[in-house]
LUMKE-228634 format. One line per field, with one value per residue (C-alpha): x, y, z; residue in one letter. Coordinates in steps of 0.1 Angstrom, whole numbers, padded with zeros to 4 digits. Layout:
% residues N
x <- [X, ...] .
y <- [Y, ...] .
z <- [Z, ...] .
res <- [A, ...] .
% end
This chain:
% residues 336
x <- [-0165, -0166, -0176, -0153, -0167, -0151, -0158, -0143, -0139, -0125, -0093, -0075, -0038, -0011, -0001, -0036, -0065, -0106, -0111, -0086, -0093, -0131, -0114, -0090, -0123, -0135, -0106, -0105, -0137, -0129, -0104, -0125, -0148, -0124, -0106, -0144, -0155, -0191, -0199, -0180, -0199, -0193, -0195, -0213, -0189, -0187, -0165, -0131, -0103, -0089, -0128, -0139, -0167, -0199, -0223, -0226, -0254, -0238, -0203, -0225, -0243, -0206, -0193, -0220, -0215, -0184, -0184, -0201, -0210, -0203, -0230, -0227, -0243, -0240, -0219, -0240, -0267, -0265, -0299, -0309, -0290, -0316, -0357, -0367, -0384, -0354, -0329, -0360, -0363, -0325, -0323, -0353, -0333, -0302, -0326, -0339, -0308, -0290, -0313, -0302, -0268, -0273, -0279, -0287, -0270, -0284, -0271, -0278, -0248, -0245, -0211, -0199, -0192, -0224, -0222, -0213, -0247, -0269, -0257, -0274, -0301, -0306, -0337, -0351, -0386, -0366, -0369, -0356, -0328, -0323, -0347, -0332, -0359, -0386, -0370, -0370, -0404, -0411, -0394, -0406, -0438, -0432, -0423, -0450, -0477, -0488, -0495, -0531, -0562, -0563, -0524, -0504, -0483, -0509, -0507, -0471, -0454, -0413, -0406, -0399, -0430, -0428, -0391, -0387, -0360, -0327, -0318, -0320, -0291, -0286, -0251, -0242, -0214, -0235, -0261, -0292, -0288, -0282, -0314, -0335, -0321, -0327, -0366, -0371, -0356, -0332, -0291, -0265, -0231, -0209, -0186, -0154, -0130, -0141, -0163, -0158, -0186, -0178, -0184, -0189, -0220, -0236, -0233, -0245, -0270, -0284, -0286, -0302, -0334, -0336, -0367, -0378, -0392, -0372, -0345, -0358, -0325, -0298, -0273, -0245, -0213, -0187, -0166, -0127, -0099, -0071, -0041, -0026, 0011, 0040, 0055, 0050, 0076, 0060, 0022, 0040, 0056, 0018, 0001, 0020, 0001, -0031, -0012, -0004, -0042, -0056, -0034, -0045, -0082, -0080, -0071, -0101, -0071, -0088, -0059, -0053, -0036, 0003, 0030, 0047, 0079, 0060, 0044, 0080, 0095, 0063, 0068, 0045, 0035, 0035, -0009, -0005, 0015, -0011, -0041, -0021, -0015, -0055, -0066, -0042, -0065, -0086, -0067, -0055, -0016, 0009, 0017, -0014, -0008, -0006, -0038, -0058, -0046, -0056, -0089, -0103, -0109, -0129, -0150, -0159, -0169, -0190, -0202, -0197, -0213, -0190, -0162, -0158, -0120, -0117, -0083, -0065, -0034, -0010, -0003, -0035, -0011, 0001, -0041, -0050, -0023, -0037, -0069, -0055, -0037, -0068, -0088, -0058, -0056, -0093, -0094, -0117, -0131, -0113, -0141, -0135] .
y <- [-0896, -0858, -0842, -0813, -0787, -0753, -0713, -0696, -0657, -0660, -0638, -0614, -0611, -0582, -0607, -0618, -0598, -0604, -0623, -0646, -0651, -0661, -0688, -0701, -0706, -0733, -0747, -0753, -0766, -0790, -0801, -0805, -0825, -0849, -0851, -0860, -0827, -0822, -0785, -0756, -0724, -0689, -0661, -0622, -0589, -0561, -0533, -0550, -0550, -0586, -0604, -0613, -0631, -0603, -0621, -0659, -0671, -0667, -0683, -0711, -0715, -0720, -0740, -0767, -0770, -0776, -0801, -0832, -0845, -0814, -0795, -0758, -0728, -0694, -0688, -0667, -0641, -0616, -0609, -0572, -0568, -0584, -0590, -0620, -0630, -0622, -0648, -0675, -0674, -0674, -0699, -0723, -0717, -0732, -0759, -0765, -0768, -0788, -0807, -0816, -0803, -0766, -0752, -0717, -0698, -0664, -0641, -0610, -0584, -0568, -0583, -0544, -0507, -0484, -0462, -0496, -0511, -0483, -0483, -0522, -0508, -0473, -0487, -0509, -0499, -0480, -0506, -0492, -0508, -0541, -0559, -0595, -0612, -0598, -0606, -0638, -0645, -0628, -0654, -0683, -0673, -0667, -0706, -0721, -0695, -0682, -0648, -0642, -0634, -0597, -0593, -0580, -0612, -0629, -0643, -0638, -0671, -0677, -0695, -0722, -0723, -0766, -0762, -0760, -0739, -0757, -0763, -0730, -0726, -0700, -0684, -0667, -0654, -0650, -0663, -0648, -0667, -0698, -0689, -0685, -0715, -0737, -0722, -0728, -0763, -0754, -0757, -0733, -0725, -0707, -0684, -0688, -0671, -0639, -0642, -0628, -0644, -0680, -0710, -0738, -0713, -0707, -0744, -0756, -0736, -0742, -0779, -0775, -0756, -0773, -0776, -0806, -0787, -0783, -0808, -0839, -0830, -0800, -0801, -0777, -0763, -0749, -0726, -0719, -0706, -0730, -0728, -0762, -0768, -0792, -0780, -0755, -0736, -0731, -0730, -0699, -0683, -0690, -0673, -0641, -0630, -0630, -0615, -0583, -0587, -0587, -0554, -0536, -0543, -0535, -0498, -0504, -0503, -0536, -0541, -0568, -0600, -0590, -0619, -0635, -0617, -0584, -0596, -0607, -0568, -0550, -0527, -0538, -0514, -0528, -0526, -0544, -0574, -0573, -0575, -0602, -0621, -0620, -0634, -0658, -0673, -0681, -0694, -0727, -0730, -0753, -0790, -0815, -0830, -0800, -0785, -0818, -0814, -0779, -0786, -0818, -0802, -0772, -0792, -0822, -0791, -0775, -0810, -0795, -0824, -0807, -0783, -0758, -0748, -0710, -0697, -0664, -0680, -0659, -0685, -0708, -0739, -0736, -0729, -0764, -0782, -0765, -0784, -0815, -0818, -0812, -0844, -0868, -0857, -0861, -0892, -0881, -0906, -0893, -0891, -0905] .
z <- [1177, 1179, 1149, 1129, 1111, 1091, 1102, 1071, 1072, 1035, 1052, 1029, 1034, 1023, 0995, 0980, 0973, 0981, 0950, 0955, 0990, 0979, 0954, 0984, 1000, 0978, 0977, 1015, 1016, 0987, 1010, 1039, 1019, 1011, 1047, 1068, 1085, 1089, 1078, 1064, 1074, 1059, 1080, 1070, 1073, 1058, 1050, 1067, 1047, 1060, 1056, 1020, 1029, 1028, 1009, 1023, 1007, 0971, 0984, 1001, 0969, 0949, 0977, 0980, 0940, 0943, 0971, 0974, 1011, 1035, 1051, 1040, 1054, 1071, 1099, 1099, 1084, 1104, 1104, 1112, 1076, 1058, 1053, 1070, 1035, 1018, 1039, 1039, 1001, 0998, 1019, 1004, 0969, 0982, 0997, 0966, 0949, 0973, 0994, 1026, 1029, 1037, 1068, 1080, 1108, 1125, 1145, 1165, 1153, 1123, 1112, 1109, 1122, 1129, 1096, 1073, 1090, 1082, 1049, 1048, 1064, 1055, 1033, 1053, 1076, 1103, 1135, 1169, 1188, 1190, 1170, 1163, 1184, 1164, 1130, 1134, 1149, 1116, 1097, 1115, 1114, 1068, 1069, 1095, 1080, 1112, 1106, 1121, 1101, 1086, 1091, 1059, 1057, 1063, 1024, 1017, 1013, 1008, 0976, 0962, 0988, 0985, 0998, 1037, 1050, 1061, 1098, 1114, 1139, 1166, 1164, 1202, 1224, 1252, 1273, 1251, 1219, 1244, 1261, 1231, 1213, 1243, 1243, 1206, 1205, 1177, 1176, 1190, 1177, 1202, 1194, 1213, 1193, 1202, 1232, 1268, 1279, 1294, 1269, 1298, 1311, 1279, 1266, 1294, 1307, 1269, 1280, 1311, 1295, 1264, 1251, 1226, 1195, 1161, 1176, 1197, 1219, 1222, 1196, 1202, 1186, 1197, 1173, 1182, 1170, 1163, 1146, 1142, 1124, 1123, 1156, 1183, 1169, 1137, 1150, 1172, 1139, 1118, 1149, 1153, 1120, 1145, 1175, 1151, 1138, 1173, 1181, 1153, 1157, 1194, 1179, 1155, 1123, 1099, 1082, 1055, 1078, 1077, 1070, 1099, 1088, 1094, 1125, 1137, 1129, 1144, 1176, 1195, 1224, 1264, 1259, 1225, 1246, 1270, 1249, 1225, 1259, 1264, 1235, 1235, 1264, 1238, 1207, 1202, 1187, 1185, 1173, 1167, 1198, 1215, 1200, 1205, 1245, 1250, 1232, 1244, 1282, 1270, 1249, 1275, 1296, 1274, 1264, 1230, 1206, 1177, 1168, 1148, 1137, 1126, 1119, 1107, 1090, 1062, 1043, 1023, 1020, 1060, 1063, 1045, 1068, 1096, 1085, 1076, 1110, 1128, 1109, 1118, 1158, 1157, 1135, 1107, 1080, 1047, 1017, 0982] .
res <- [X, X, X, X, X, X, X, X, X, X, X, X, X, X, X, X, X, X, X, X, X, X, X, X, X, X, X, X, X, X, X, X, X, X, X, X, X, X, X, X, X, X, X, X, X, X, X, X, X, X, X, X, X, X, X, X, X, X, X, X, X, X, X, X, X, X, X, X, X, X, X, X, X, X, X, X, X, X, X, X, X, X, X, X, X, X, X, X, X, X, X, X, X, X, X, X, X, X, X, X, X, X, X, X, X, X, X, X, X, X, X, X, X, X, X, X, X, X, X, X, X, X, X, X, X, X, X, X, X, X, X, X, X, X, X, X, X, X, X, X, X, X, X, X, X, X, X, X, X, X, X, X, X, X, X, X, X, X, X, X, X, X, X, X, X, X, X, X, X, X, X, X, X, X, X, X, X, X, X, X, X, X, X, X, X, X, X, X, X, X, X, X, X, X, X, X, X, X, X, X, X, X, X, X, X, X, X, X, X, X, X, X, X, X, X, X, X, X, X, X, X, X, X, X, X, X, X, X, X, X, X, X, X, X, X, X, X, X, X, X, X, X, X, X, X, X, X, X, X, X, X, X, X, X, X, X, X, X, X, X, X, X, X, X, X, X, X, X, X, X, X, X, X, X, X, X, X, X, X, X, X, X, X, X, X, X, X, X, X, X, X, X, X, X, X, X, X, X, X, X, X, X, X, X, X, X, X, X, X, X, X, X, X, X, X, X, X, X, X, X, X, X, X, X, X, X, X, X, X, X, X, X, X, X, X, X] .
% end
């Protein structure tokens, strides 16, 4: 049975603010709990004024207290925000708190504009270009201790230092984090909901080079967007909240997500239609049934062994249906 898991971007609406979006989050992944899915990540953004979620490790923290069987991690750090030693001990805390059930997503970008992420980074030791890669050889090399005799690190140890860090997981939506997952013998989450890059090449190209290391086998994710209701119709009338969202962002305006009412009375330009008619390629709306049909090719393509449902929906009760509709079409085990 194909596992489901929860992406939640905590999303801020014109009718609720940040804070209230953070609480709707634990509520949703109460509800997840209870209906079967696997994980419930958070993700890392800053500065947007429709994402709440900007600290993940302190929501992840709240989340897994509140919870009692779901995974919950980071969907993900984005890691040239942080010191490596920073996100391990962070990391080794939650651990330690809630052994076994937290799991800790990287990734590459830095959830962000250019100005927001030197803000975040404005005090860090200046690093040029892209320097993911070399971030986290640093903080694999904090946990396994493998900094080489006379180096600086060399006796700097994450703590609680008898805590190993969680699952690391490599978050993608492109053929490098697939790559370097694959070589390090680790899981990788792909992020179809925004990619260009094709999901069947990355996913399985990541099988094909795999590498027995962390994992005895490749474990992968795939991470969509799906907005699931009681009828086309209304999965249509939930969804044109994201059409007007996708428009806007295309322009590089990060408005709060707009009702379907405003969505409904928006001009939308002939470019906006045709950008809105693009992404649609890659969101998933309409009836269970008609989700669950759409879905099941891509992921016995990408030989996905698990999904993982994002959504941008208006409403939080329409968003927990959404949810709900999801476990039935895929048959979850409902939790005490």
């Amino acid at each position: 049975m194909l596992s489901l898991s929860v992406l939640d971007l905590s999303p801020v609406t014109t009718a609720i603010p940040g804070s209230v979006a953070l609480r709707n989050s634990l509520d949703l992944a109460q509800l997840a709990d209870r209906l079967g899915y696997t994980r419930y990540w958070v993700a890392e953004h800053h500065n947007l004024a429709n994402i709440a979620s900007s600290a993940p490790e302190i929501i992840i923290g709240q989340i897994a207290a509140a919870t009692s069987h779901i995974r919950v991690g980071s969907g993900g750090v984005m890691l040239p925000n942080h010191a490596p030693l920073m996100v391990a001990e962070r990391f080794k805390v939650l651990e330690a708190l809630f052994p076994g059930r937290i799991d800790l997503g990287l990734g590459r970008a830095p959830g962000t504009d250019p100005v927001t992420s030197y803000a975040l980074r404005a005090r860090q030791d200046p690093r040029q270009g892209d320097d993911f890669l070399e971030r986290f050889q640093e903080l694999l090399l904090l946990e396994r201790g493998g900094f080489p005799e006379g180096h600086p690190f060399r006796n700097v140890h994450a703590v609680p230092a008898d805590v190993a860090l969680p699952p690391i997981w490599l978050l993608g939506s492109s053929g490098y984090s697939a790559e370097l997952a694959a070589a390090m013998g680790m899981g990788f989450a792909f992020a179809h909901h925004f990619a260009d890059y094709d999901a069947v090449s990355a996913m399985l190209g990541y099988r094909q080079h795999f590498k027995p290391s962390v994992l005895a086998a490749p474990y992968s994710i795939l991470a969509a967007a799906v907005i699931a209701a009681d009828s086309d119709a209304e999965a249509e009338r939930l969804a044109s909240s994201a059409d007007l969202h996708f428009a806007r962002r295309a322009r590089g305006e990060y408005a709060p997500l707009a009702s379907p009412e405003e969505a409904a009375a928006y001009q939308y330009s002939p470019i906006d239609r045709e950008r809105i008619a693009r992404h649609r390629a890659r969101l998933f709306v309409g009836s269970m049934e008609t989700v669950k049909a759409r879905l099941l090719p891509l992921i016995e393509s990408t030989r996905a062994d698990e999904l993982m449902v994002t959504n941008m929906i208006y409403d939080h009760m329409a968003r927990r249906h959404s949810y709900e509709l999801l476990a039935r079409a895929f048959t979850l085990a409902a939790r005490d």
